[in-house]
C-alpha positions as CSV (number, residue, x, y, z in Angstrom):
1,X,0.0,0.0,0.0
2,X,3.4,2.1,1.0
3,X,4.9,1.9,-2.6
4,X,1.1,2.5,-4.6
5,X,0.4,5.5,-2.5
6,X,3.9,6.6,-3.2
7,X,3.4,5.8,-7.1
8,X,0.5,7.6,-7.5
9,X,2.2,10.5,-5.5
10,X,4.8,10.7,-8.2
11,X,2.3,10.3,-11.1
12,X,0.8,13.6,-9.8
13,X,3.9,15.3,-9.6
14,X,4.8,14.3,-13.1
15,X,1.9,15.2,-14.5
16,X,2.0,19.0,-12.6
17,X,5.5,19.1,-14.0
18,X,3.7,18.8,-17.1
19,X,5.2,15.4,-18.1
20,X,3.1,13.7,-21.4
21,X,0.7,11.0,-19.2
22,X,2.4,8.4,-21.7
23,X,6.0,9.3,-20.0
24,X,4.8,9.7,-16.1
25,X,2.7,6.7,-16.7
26,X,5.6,4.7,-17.8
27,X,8.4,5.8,-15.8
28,X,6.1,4.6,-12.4
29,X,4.6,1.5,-13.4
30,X,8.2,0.6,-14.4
31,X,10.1,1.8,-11.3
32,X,7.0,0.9,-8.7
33,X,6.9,-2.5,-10.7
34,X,10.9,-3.1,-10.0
35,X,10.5,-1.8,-6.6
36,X,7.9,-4.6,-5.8
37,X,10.5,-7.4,-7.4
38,X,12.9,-6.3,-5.2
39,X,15.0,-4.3,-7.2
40,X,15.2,-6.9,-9.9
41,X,15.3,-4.9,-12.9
42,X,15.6,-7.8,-15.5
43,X,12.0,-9.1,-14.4
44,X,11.2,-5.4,-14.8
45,X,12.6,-5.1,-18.1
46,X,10.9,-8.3,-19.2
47,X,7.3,-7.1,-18.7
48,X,7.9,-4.0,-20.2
49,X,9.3,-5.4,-23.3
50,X,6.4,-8.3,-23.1
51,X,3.5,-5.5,-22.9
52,X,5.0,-3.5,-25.5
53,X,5.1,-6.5,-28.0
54,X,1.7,-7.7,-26.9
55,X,0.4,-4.7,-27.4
56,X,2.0,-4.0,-30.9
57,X,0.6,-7.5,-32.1
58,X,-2.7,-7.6,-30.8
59,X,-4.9,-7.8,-33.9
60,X,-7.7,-5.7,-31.9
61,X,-5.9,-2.6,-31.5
62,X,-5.5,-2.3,-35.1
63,X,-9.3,-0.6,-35.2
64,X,-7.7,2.6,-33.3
65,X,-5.8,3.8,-36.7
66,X,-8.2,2.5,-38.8
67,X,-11.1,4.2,-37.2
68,X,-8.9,7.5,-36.7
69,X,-8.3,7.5,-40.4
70,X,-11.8,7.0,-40.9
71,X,-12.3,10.2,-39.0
72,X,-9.3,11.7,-41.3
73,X,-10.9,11.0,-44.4
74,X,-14.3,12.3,-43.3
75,X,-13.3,15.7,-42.5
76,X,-11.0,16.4,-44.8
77,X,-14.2,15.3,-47.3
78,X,-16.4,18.1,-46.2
79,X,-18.9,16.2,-44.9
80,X,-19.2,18.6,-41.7
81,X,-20.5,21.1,-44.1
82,X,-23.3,18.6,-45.1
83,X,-24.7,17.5,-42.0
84,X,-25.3,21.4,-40.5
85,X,-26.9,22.3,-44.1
86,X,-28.9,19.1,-43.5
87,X,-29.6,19.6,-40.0
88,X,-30.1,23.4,-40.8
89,X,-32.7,22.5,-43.1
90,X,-35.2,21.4,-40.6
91,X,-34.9,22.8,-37.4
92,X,-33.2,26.5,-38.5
93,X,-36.4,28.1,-38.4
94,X,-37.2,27.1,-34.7
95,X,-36.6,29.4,-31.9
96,X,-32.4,28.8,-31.2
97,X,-32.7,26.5,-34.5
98,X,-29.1,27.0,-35.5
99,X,-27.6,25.8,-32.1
100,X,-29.9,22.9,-32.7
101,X,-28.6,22.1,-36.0
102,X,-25.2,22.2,-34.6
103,X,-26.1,20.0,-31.9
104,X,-27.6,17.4,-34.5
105,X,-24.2,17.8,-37.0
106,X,-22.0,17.2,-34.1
107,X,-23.9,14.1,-33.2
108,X,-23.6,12.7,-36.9
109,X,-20.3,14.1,-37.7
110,X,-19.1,12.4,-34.2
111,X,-20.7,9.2,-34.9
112,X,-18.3,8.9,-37.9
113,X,-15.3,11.2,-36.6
114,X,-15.2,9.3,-33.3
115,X,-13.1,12.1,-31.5
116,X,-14.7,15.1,-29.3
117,X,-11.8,17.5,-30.1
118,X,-11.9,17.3,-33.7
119,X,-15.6,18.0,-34.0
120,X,-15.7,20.7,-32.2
121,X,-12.6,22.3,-33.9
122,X,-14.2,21.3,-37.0
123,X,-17.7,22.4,-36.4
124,X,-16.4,26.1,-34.9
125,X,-15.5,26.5,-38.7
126,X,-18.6,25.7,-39.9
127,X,-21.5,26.7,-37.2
128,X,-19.8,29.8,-35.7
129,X,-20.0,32.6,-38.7
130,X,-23.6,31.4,-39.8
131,X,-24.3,31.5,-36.0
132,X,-22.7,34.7,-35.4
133,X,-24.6,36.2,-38.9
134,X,-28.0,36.0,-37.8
135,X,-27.5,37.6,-34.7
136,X,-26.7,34.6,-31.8
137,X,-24.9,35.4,-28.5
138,X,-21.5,33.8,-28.4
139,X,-21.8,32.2,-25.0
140,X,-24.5,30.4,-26.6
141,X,-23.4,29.4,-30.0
142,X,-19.9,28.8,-28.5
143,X,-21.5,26.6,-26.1
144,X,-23.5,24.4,-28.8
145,X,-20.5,23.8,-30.1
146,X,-18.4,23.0,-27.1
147,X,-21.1,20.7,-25.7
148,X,-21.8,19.5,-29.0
149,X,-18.3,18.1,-29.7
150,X,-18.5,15.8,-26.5
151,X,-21.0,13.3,-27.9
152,X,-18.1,12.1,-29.9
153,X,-16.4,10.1,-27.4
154,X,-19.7,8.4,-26.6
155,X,-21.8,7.9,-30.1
156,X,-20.5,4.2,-31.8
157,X,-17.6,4.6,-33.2
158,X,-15.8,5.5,-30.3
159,X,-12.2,5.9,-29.9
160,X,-12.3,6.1,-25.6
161,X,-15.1,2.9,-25.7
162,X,-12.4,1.2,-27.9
163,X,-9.5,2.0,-25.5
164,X,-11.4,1.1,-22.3
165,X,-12.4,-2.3,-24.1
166,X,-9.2,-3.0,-24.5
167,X,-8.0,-1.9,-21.0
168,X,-10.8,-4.0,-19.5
169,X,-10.8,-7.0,-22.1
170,X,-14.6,-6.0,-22.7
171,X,-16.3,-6.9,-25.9
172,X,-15.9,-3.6,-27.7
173,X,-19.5,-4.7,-29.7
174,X,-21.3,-4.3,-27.1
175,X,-19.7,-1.2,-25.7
176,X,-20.8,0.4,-29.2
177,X,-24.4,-1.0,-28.8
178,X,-24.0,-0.2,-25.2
179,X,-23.4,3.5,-25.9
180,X,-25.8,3.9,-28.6
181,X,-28.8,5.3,-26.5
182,X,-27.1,7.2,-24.2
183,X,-25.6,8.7,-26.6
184,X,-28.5,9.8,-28.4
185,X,-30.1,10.4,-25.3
186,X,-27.4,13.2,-24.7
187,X,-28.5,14.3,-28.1
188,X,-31.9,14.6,-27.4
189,X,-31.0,16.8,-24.1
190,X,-28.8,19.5,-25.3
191,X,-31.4,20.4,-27.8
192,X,-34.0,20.9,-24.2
193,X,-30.7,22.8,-22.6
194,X,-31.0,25.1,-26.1
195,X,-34.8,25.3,-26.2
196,X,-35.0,26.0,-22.2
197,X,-31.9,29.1,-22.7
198,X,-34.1,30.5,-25.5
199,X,-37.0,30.3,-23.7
200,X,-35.3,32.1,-20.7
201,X,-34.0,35.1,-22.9
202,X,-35.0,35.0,-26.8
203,X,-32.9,38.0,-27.8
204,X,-30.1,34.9,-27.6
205,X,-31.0,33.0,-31.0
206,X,-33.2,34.8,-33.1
207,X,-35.5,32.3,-35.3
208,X,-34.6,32.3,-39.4
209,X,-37.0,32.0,-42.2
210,X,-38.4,28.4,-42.6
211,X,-36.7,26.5,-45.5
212,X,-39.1,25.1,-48.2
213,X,-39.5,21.4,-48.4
214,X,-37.8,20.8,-51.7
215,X,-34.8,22.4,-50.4
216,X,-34.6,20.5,-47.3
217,X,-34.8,17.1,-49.4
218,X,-31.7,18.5,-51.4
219,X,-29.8,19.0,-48.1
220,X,-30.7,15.6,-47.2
221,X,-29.7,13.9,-50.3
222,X,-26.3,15.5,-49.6
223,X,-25.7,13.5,-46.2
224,X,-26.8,10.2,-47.9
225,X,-23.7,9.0,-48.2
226,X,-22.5,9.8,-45.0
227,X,-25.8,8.0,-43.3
228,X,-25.1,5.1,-45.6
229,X,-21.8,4.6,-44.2
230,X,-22.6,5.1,-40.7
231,X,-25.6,2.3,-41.3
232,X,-22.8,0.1,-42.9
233,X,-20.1,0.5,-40.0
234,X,-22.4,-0.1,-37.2
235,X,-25.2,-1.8,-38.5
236,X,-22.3,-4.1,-39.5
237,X,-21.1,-4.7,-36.2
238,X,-24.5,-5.1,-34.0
239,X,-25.7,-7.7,-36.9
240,X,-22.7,-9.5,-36.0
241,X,-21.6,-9.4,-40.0
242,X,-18.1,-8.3,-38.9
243,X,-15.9,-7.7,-36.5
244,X,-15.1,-3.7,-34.7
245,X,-11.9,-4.3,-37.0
246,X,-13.4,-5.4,-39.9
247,X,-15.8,-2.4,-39.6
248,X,-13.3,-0.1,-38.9
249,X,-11.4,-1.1,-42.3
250,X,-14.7,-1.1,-44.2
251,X,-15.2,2.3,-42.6
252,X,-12.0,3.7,-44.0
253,X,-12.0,2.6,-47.4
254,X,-15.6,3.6,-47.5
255,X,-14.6,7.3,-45.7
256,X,-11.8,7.3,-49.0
257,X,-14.8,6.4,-51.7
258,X,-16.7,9.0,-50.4
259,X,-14.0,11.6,-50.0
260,X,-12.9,10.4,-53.6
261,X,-16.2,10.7,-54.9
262,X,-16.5,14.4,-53.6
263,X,-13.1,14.7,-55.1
264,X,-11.4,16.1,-51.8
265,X,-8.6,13.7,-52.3
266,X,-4.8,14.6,-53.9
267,X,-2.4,12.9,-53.6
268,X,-1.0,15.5,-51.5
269,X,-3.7,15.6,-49.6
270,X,-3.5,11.8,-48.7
271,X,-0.3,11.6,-47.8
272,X,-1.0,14.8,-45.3
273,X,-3.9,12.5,-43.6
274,X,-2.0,9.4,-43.6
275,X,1.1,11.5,-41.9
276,X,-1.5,12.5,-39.1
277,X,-2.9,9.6,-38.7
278,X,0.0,7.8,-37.8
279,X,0.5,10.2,-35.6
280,X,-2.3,10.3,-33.5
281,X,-2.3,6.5,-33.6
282,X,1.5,6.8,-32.4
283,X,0.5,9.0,-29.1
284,X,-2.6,6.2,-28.6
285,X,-0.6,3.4,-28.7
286,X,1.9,5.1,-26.8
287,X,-0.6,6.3,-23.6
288,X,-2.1,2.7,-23.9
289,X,1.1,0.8,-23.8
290,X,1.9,2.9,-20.9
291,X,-1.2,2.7,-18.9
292,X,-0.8,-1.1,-19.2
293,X,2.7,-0.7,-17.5
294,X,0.8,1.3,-14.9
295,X,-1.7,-1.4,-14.5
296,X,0.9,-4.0,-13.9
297,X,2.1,-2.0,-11.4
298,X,-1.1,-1.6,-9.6
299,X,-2.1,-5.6,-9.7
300,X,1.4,-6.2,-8.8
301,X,0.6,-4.4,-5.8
302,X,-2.6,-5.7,-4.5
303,X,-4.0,-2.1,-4.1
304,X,-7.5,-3.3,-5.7
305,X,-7.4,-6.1,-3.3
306,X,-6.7,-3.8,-0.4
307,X,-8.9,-1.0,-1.2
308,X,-11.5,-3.8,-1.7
309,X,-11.3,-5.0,1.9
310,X,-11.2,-1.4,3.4
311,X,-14.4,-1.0,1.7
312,X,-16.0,-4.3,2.9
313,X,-14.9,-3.6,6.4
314,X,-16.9,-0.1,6.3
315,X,-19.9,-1.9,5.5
316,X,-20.4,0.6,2.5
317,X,-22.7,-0.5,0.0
318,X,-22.3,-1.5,-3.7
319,X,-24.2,1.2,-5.1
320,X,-22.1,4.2,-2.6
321,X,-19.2,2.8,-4.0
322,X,-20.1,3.6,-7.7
323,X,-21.3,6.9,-6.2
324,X,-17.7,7.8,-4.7
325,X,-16.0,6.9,-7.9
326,X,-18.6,9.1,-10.1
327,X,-17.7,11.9,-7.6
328,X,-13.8,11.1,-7.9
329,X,-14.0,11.3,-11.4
330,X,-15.9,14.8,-11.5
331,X,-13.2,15.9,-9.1
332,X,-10.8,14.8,-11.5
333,X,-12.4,16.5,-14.5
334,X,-11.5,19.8,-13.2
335,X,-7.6,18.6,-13.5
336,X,-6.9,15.9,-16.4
337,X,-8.3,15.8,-19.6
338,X,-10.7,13.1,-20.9
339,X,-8.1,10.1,-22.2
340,X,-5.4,11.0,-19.3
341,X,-8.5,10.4,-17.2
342,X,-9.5,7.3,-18.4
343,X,-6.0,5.3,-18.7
344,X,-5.0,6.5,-15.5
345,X,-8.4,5.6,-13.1
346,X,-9.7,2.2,-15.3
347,X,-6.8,0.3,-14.4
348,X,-7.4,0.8,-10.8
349,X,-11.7,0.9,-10.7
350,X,-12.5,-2.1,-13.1
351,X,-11.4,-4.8,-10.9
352,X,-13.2,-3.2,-8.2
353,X,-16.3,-2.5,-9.9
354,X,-16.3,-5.9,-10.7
355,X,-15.6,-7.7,-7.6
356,X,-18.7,-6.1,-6.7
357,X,-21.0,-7.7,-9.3
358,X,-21.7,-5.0,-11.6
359,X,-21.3,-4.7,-15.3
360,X,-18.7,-3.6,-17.1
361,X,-20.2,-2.8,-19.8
362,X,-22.2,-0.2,-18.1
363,X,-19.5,0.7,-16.5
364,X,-17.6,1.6,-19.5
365,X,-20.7,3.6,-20.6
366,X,-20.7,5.4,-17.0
367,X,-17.3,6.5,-16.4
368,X,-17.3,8.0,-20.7
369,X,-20.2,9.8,-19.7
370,X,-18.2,11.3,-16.9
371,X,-15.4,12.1,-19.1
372,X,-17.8,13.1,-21.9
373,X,-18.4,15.8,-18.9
374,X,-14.9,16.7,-18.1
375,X,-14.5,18.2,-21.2
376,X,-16.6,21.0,-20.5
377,X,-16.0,21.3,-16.7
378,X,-14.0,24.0,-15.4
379,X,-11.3,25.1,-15.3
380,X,-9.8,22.6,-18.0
381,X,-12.9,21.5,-20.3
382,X,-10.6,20.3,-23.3
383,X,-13.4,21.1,-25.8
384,X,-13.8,24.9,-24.4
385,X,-10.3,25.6,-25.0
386,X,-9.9,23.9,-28.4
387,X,-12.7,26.1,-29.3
388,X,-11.4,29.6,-28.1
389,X,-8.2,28.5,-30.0
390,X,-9.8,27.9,-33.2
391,X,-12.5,31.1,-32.8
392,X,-9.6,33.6,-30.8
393,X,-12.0,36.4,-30.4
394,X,-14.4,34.5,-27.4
395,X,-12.9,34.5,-24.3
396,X,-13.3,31.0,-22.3
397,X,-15.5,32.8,-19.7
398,X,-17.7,33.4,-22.0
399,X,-18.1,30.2,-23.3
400,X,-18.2,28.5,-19.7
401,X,-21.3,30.7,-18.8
402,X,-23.2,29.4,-21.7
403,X,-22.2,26.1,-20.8
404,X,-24.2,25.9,-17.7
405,X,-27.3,24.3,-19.0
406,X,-25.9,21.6,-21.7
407,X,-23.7,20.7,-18.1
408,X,-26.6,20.4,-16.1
409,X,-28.6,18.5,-18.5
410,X,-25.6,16.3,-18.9
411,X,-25.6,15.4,-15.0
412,X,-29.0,14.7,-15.6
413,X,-27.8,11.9,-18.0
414,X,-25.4,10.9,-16.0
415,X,-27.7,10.2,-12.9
416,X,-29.9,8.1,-15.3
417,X,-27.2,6.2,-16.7
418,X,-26.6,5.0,-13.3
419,X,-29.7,4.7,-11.9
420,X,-31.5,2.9,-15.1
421,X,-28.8,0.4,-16.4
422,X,-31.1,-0.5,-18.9
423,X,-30.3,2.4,-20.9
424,X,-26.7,1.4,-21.7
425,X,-27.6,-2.6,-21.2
426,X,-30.9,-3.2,-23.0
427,X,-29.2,-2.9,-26.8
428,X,-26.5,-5.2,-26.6
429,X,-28.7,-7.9,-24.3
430,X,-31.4,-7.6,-27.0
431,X,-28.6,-8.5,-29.8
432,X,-26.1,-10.4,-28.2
433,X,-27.8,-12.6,-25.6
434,X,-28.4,-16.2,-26.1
């Protein structure tokens, strides 16, 4: 218990010091791992170099850089563009009808992109000057977008459900399935957080003419393709045609037929996305392979089994520890971002959780709705400062005041996650059971 405390005591340190996760991560599973051995740094050396070639040949991490290519193709194919024009189409005219449609294109750009940051950088491109045009407060088009880019670590495919599945050996199928209706649940109640903040002061989003019928069917047939590939990917998976891997490589070449199609692809331009998508799959791999280094270190310890007796020797029940945990992972919200978040607490709450009897599968859906709320909590919210990078004129205050309601609503959907396990369980019981 000494040497984990004292581990986790560095980590922090590192991490204040600014140290990437992947590095801190690393450097104290290693030397907590050796110190456990008794100094016996060969043993030490050996599980390193074992989890790093695991890790580099297991056939189910090869989904990370095919879905983050995926995600690649499909914004440098415009398809952003589409989905607000779309969405823009049929609820514009409403009362605070644009932040709606940019809460409905985040939620189908995400579902393809897979990553929070890059929708909302993306969608601050395309949302914010139309937004800003007809005469919408920034705190509350900013805020649409900030909130809308968080349903992209949730909505199937998901990047952070992918890592967790692999950090907890949990069938990433039925993570996807898992997350479907919470995720369109958070949908559903950011569009009530914009409705109730227009009804509260309308001089916020002024309503825009009502677009004929004709042109709203054009709009739609130019997101066809993009709904057709999203049907393919996961419809895919939940029918059980193919695997998450298979569908993440039938969702990139189908991401490059589109883009082609569209003619948004050079050559040029493909060896640009192919350089940033190794990249990005570099740093996952990286954070993973570390985090499995940590976790090492914290089994080597016993520290789940510890904490696991303190708790039954307080006579706390099951359902307070999943409430302690929530609360520790709001807590940490304010400090780490979303994936530092994730790597650094799963290692150490999964075994618990499920020495207790409960599902990890809702689990998994739990703690990304937590994180999905991290990245617009205070004072770091990861989405609110990618945004006031990308649009350099709105000041993060501004953006975290229009947050409020989009965060409260999403607390909302966190309490019913937990309380109504149904909501994350019913999908994937209904197509995988028996």
């Amino acid at each position: 218990m000494t040497v984990t405390l004292v581990g986790f005591a560095a980590l922090l340190i590192l991490v204040l010091l600014r140290i990437p996760l992947a590095y801190a991560m690393g450097i104290v599973g290693f030397v907590g791992f050796g110190v456990l051995v008794d100094f016996n740094w060969s043993a030490t050396l050996s599980m390193a170099a074992r989890r790093i070639i695991d890790t580099g040949q297991d056939y189910s991490l090869s989904v990370i850089p095919l879905f983050v290519l995926m995600g690649n193709l499909v914004n440098r194919a415009g398809i952003s563009q589409e989905l607000y024009a779309a969405s823009n189409a049929f609820v514009g005219h409403r009362k605070g009808g644009l932040s709606m449609a940019t809460i409905l294109a985040c939620g189908g750009f995400s579902a393809i992109c897979g990553s929070s940051l890059a929708t909302a950088a993306t969608m601050s491109k395309v949302a914010m000057p139309p937004m800003r045009k007809y005469g919408y407060q920034d705190s509350l088009a900013a805020a649409s977008i900030a909130a809308g880019g968080t349903l992209g670590i949730l909505i199937p495919p998901s990047v952070m459900l992918v890592v967790y599945g692999l950090l907890t050996e949990t069938s990433i199928r039925e993570l996807f399935a898992a997350g479907l209706v919470p995720g369109i649940l958070g949908v559903v109640l950011y569009l009530v957080a914009v409705r109730w903040t227009v009804h509260r002061q309308p001089t916020m989003a002024p309503p825009m003419e009502r677009v004929p019928w004709p042109q709203r069917l054009v709009a739609l047939k130019g997101v066809l393709s993009t709904i057709a590939l999203f049907i393919l990917v996961m419809g895919g998976i939940y029918a059980g045609a193919f695997t998450p891997t298979e569908a993440a490589g039938i969702g990139a070449a189908g991401a490059l037929l589109i883009a082609m199609m569209k003619r948004a692809i050079t050559i040029k331009v493909l060896h640009e996305i192919l350089l940033d998508s190794a990249k990005t799959t570099g740093v996952l791999f990286s954070v993973v392979i570390s985090a499995l280094i940590f976790s090492n270190f914290i089994n080597r310890s016993g520290f789940t089994n510890q904490l696991l007796e303190l708790i039954t020797s307080m006579n706390m029940a099951p359902f307070m520890v999943i409430i302690a945990i929530i609360c520790i992972y709001i807590v940490l919200g304010c400090i780490f971002e979303s994936m530092s978040m994730l790597l650094l607490t799963v290692p150490i709450f999964f075994p618990l959780v499920e020495s207790l009897g409960y599902d990890l599968v809702w689990f998994g859906i739990l703690v990304v709705v937590v994180t999905e709320i991290s990245l617009i909590t205070p004072p770091v919210g990861m989405n609110v400062f990618v945004l006031s990078g990308v649009v350099k004129d709105i000041k993060t205050k501004t953006i975290f005041k229009g947050i409020i309601p989009f965060w409260t609503v999403d607390m909302l959907r966190l309490v019913l996650v937990a309380l109504i396990p149904a909501l994350s369980l019913a999908l994937p019981h209904w197509l995988y059971s028996g």
